[in-house]
VEXDREN-2710 file (C-alpha; in Angstrom, 1 decimal):
% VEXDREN-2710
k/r/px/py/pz
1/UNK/-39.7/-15.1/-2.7
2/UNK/-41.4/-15.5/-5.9
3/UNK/-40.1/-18.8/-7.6
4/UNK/-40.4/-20.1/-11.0
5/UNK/-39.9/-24.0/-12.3
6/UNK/-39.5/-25.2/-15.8
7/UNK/-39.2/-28.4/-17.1
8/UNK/-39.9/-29.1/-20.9
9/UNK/-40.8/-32.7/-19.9
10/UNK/-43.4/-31.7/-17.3
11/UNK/-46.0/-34.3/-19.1
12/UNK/-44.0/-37.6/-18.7
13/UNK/-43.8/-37.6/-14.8
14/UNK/-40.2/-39.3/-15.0
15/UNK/-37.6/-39.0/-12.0
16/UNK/-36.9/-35.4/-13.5
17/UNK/-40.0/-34.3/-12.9
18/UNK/-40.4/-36.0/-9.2
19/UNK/-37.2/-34.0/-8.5
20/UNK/-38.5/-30.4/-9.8
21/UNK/-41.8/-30.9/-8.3
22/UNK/-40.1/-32.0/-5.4
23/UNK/-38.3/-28.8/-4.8
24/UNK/-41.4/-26.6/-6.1
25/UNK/-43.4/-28.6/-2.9
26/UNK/-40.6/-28.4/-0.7
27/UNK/-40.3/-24.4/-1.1
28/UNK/-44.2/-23.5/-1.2
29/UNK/-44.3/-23.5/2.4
30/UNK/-42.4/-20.4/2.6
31/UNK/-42.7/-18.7/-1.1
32/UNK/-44.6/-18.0/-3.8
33/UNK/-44.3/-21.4/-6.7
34/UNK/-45.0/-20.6/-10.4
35/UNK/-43.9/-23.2/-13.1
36/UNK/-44.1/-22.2/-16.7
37/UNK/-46.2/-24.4/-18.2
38/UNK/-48.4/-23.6/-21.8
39/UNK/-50.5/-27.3/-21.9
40/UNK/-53.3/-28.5/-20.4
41/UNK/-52.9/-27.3/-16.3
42/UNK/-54.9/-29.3/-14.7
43/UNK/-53.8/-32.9/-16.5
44/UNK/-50.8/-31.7/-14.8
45/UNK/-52.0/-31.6/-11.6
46/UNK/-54.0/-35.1/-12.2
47/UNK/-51.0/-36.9/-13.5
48/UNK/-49.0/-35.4/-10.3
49/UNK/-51.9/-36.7/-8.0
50/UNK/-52.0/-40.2/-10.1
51/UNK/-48.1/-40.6/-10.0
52/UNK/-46.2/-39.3/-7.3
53/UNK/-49.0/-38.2/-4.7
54/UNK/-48.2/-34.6/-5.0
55/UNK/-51.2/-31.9/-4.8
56/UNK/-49.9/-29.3/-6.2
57/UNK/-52.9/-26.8/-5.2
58/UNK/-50.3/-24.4/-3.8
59/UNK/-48.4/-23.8/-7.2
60/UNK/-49.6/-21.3/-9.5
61/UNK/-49.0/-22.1/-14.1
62/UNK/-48.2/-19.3/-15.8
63/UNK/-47.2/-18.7/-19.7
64/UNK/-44.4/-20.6/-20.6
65/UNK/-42.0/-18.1/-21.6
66/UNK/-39.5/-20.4/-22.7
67/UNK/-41.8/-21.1/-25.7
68/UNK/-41.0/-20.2/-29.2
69/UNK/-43.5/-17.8/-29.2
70/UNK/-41.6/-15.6/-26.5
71/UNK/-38.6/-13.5/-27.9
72/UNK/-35.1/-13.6/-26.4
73/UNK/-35.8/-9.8/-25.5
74/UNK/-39.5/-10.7/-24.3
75/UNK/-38.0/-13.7/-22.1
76/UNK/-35.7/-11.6/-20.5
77/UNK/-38.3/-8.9/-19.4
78/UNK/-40.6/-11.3/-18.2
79/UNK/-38.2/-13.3/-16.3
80/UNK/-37.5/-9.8/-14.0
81/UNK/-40.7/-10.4/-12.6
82/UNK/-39.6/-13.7/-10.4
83/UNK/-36.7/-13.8/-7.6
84/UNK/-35.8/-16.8/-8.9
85/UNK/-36.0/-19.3/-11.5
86/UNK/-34.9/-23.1/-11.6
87/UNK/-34.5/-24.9/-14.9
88/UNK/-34.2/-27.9/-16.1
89/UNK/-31.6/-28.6/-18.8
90/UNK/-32.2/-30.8/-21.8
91/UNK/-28.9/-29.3/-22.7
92/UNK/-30.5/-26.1/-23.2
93/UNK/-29.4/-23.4/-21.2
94/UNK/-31.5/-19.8/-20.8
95/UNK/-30.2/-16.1/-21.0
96/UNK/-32.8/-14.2/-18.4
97/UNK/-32.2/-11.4/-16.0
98/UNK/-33.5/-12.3/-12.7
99/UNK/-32.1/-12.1/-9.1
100/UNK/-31.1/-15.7/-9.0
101/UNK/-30.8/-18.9/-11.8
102/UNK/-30.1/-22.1/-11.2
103/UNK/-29.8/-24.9/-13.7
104/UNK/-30.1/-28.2/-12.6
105/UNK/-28.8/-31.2/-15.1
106/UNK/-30.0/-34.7/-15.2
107/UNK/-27.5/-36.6/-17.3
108/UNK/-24.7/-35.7/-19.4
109/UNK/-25.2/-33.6/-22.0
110/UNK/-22.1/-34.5/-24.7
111/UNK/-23.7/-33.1/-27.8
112/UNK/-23.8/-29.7/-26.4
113/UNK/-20.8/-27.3/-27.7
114/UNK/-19.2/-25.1/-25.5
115/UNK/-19.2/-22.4/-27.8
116/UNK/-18.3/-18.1/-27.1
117/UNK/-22.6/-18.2/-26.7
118/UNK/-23.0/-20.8/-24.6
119/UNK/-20.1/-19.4/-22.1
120/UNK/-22.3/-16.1/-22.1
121/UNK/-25.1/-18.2/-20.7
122/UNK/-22.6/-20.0/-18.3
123/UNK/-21.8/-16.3/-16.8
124/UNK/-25.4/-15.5/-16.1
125/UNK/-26.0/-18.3/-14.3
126/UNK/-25.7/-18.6/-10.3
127/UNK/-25.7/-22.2/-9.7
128/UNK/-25.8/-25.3/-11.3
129/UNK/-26.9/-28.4/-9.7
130/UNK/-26.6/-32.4/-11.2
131/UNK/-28.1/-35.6/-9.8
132/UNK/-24.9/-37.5/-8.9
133/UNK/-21.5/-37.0/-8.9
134/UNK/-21.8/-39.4/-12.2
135/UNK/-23.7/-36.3/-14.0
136/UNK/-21.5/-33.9/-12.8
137/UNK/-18.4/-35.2/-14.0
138/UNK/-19.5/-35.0/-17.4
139/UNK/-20.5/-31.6/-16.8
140/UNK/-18.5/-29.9/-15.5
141/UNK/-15.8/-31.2/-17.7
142/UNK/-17.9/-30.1/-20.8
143/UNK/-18.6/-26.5/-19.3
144/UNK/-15.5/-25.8/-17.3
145/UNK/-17.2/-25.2/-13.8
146/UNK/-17.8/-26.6/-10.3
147/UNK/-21.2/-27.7/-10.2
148/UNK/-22.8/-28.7/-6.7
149/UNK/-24.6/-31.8/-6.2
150/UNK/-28.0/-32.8/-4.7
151/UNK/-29.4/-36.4/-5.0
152/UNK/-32.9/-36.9/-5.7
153/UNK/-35.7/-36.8/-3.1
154/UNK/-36.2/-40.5/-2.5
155/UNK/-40.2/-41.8/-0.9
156/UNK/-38.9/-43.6/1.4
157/UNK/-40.7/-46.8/2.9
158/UNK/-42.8/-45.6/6.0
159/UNK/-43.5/-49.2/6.8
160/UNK/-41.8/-52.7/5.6
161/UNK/-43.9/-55.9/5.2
162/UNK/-42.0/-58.9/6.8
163/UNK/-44.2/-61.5/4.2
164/UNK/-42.7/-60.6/1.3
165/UNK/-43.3/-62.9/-2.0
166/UNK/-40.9/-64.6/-4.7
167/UNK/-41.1/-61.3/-6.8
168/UNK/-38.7/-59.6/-9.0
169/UNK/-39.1/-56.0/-9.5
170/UNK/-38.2/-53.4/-11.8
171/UNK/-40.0/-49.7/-12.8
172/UNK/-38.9/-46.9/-14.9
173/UNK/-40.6/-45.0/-17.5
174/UNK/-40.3/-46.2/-21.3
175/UNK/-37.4/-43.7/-23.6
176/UNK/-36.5/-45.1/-26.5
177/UNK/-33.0/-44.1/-27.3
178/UNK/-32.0/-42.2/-29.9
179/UNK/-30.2/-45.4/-31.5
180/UNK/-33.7/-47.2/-31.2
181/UNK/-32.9/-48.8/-28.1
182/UNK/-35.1/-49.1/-25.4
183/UNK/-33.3/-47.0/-22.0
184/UNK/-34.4/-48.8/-19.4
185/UNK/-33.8/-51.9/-21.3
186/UNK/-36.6/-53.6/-20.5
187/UNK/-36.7/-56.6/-23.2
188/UNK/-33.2/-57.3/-22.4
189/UNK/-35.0/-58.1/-18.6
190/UNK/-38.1/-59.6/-19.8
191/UNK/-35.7/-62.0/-22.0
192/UNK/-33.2/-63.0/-19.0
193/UNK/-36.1/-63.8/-16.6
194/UNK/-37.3/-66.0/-19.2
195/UNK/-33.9/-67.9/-20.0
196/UNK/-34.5/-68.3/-16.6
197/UNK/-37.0/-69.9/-16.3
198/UNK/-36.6/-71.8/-19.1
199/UNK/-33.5/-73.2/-16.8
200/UNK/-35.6/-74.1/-14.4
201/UNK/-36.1/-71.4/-12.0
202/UNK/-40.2/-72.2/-10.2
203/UNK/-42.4/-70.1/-8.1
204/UNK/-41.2/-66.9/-8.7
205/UNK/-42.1/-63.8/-11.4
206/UNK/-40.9/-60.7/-12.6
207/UNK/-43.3/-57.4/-12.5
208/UNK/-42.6/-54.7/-14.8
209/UNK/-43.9/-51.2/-13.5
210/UNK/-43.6/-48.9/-17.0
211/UNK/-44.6/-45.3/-17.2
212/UNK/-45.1/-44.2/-21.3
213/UNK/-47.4/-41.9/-23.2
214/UNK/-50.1/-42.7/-25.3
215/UNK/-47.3/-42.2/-28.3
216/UNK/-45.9/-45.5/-27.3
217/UNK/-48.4/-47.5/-26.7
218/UNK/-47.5/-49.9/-29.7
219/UNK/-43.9/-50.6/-28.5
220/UNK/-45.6/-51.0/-25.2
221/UNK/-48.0/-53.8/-26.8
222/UNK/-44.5/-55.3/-27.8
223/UNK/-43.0/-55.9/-24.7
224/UNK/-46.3/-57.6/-23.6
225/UNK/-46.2/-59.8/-26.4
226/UNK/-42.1/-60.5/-25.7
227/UNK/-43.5/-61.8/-22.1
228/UNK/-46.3/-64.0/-23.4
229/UNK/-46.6/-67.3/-21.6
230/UNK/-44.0/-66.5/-18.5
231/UNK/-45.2/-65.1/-15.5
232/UNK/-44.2/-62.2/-16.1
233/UNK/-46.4/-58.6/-15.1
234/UNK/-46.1/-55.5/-16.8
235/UNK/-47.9/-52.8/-14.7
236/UNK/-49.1/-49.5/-17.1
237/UNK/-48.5/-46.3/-15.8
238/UNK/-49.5/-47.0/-12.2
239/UNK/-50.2/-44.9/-9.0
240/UNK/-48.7/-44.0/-6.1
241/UNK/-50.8/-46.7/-3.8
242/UNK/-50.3/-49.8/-6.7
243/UNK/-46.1/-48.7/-6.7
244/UNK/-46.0/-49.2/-3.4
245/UNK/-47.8/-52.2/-3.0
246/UNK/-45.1/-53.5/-5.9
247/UNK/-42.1/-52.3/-3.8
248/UNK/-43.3/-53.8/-0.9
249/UNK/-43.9/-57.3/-2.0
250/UNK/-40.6/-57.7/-3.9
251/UNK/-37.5/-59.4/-2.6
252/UNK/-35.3/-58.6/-5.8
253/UNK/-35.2/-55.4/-7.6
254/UNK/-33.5/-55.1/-11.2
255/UNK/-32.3/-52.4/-13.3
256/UNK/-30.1/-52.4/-16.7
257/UNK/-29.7/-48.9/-18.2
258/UNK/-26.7/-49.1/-20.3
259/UNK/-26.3/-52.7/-20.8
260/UNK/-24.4/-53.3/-24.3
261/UNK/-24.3/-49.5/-25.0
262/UNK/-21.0/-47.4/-25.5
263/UNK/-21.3/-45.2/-22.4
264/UNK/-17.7/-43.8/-23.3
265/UNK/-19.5/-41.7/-26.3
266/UNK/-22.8/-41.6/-24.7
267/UNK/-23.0/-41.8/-20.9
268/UNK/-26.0/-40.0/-21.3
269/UNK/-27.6/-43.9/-22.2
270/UNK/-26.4/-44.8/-18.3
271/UNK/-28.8/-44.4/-15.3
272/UNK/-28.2/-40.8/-14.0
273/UNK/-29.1/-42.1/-10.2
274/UNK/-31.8/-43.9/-9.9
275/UNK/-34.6/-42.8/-7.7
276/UNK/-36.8/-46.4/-8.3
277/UNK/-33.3/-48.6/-6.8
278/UNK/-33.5/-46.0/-3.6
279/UNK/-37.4/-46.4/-3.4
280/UNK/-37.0/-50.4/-3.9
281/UNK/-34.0/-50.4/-1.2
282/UNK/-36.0/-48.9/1.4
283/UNK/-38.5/-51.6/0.7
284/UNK/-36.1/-54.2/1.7
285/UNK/-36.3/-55.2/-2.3
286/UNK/-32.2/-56.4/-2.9
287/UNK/-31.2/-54.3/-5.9
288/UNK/-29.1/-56.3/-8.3
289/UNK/-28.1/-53.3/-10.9
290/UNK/-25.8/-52.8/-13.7
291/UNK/-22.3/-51.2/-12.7
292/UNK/-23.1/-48.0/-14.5
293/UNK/-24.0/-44.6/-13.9
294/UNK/-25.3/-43.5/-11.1
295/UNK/-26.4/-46.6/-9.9
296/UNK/-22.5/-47.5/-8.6
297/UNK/-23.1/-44.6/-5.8
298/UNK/-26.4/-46.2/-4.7
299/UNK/-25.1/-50.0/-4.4
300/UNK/-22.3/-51.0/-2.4
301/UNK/-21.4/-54.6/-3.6
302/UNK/-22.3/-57.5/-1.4
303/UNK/-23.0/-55.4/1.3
304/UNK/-26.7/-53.7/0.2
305/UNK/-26.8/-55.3/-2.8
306/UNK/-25.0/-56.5/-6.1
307/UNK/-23.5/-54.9/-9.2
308/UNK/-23.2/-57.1/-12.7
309/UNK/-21.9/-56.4/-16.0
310/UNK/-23.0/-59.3/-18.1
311/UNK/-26.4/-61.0/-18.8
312/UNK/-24.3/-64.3/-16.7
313/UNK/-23.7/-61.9/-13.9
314/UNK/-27.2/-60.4/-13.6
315/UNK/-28.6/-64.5/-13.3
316/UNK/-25.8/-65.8/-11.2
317/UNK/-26.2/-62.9/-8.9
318/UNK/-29.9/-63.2/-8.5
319/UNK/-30.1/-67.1/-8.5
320/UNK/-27.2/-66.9/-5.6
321/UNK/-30.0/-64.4/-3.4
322/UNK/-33.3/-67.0/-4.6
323/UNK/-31.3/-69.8/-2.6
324/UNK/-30.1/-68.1/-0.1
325/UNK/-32.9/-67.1/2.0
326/UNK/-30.1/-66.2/5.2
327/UNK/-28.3/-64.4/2.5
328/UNK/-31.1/-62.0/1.1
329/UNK/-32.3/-61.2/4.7
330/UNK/-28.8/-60.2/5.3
331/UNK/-28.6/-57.8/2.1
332/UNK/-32.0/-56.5/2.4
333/UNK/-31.2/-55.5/5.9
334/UNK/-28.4/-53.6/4.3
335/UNK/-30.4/-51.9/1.4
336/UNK/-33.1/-50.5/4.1
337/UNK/-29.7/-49.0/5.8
338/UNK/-28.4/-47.6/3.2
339/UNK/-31.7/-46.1/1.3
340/UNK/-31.6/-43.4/4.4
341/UNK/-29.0/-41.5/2.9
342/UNK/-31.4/-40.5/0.2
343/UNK/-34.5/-38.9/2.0
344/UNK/-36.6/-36.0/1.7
345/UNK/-34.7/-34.4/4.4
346/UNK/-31.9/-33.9/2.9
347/UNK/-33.3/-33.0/-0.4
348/UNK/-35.5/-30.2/1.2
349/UNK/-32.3/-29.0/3.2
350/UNK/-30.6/-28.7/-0.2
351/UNK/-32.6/-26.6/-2.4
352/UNK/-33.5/-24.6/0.4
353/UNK/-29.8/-23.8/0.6
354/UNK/-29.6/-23.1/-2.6
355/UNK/-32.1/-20.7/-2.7
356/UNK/-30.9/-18.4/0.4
END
């Protein structure tokens, strides 16, 4: 089969983009992988090496026809000339003619009006996939339908280091919100752990592992100066090798997307899934994560791992692991367990299933 990808944020290498590649990888063995792509190809292929590992030598860039450039009619033609094509939502949805489309949604998409068009579009579409079962709600309420579901592809630990160090962890690329705010809220984190240790927690620091582009470098320079005089780490846009040497050494692994927003109006602010709490679990890394999004059917409370609401919560719940060194074995033993359920295998089982 001849299979095209597109994905309008190609360039930021976020979780979206580990998942399309993903699936691109995961069906080259057995068919021909095109992605529609207009920008500079081979940065592509660097940043892909840099971030996630992936050579993506077997996958062909070919005009974008999703650009502005292309007309509806123009689209349609050229997308007769693929078996397939897999898209990635940013609440757009495509009108093409080919054998098979499938539309694959990140987060909720609220702003999006189910209009007489948009329904059209709905019609022409084969399948649509989400992340969780916290995406799909939302969708499938806004569009009417019965999506599927198909968690990300997690890298799972090959090997776990027993010496592990008095690290905290957290990674995520920077978004800043439409609001301002900062998704993955990490100033919120960088100002806990220091009211931390300004209460007297020793020995222990908090590594930041942030993705951006260059057209962020300045808020970037901000949260360095917000950690100024704390030992506190914040890793730029590191590789595969430096991400895993992170995940290995950490005993406790944070994440706050959607803290203090109103996730009623916009649960699009929540964590979809969260591929970097799987990645950290299967490190042995305890995951102490806001109860929100997609991150409640990751964590199983007290049993591999801890959910909080509040900023009290977050620092009761992690001071309780630091001493409790019986206890955090005991969880982490229980976040390796559960981080299984989120492999490659099952991803690669999935799309392939949905490509048939």
């Amino acid at each position: 089969m001849k299979i095209a990808f597109y994905d309008p944020y190609l360039d930021t290498m976020g979780g979206g983009e580990k998942y399309m590649l993903t699936a691109a990888l995961s069906l080259a063995k057995d068919n021909e992988i095109f992605i529609f792509w207009d920008k500079d190809y081979e940065l592509i292929r660097e940043r892909a090496k840099q971030r996630f590992n992936f050579d993506l030598a077997k996958v062909k860039f070919v005009q974008n026809i999703f650009s502005p450039r292309f007309s509806i009619f123009k689209r349609m033609v050229l997308s007769r000339n693929f078996d397939a094509i897999v898209y990635l939502s940013d609440g757009s949805l495509p009108f093409l003619i080919t054998k098979k489309l499938i539309v694959h949604f990140q987060f909720p998409v609220e702003w999006v009006k189910n209009d007489f068009l948009t329904k059209i579009k709905m019609r022409n579409i084969n399948k649509v996939i989400c992340n969780s079962y916290f995406t799909k709600s939302y969708i499938d309420k806004k569009f009417g339908i019965k999506s599927s579901v198909l968690y990300p592809p997690c890298q799972l630990a090959k090997k776990i280091i027993s010496d592990k160090v008095n690290q905290i962890l957290t990674v995520g690329r920077f978004n800043k919100n439409k609001n301002g705010g900062n998704f993955k809220k990490h100033d919120f984190l960088i100002e806990t752990f220091k009211k931390m240790v300004d209460e007297g927690i020793k020995n222990w620091v908090f590594n930041i592992a942030i993705s951006f582009k260059e057209e962020d470098k300045d808020q970037i320079k901000g949260l360095e100066n917000l950690a100024k005089g704390y030992p506190i780490n914040i890793y730029k846009n590191v590789n595969d090798e430096t991400l895993k040497n992170l995940y290995s050494k950490a005993k406790i692994y944070w994440h706050a997307s959607g803290f203090k927003e109103d996730l009623n109006f916009h649960p699009e602010l929540a964590e979809h899934f969260g591929i970097a709490t799987v990645e950290a679990m299967s490190y042995g890394a305890v995951p102490i994560v806001i109860k929100a999004g997609g991150q409640i059917e990751i964590v199983e409370d007290s049993k591999n791992g801890y959910l909080w609401q509040t900023q009290a919560q977050l620092v009761e719940k992690t001071e309780k692991l630091i001493n409790d060194n019986t206890l955090l074995k005991q969880i982490s033993n229980g976040a390796i367990e559960r981080s299984q359920n989120f492999g490659l295998k099952a991803f690669t089982k999935g799309i392939t299933h949905f490509l048939e």
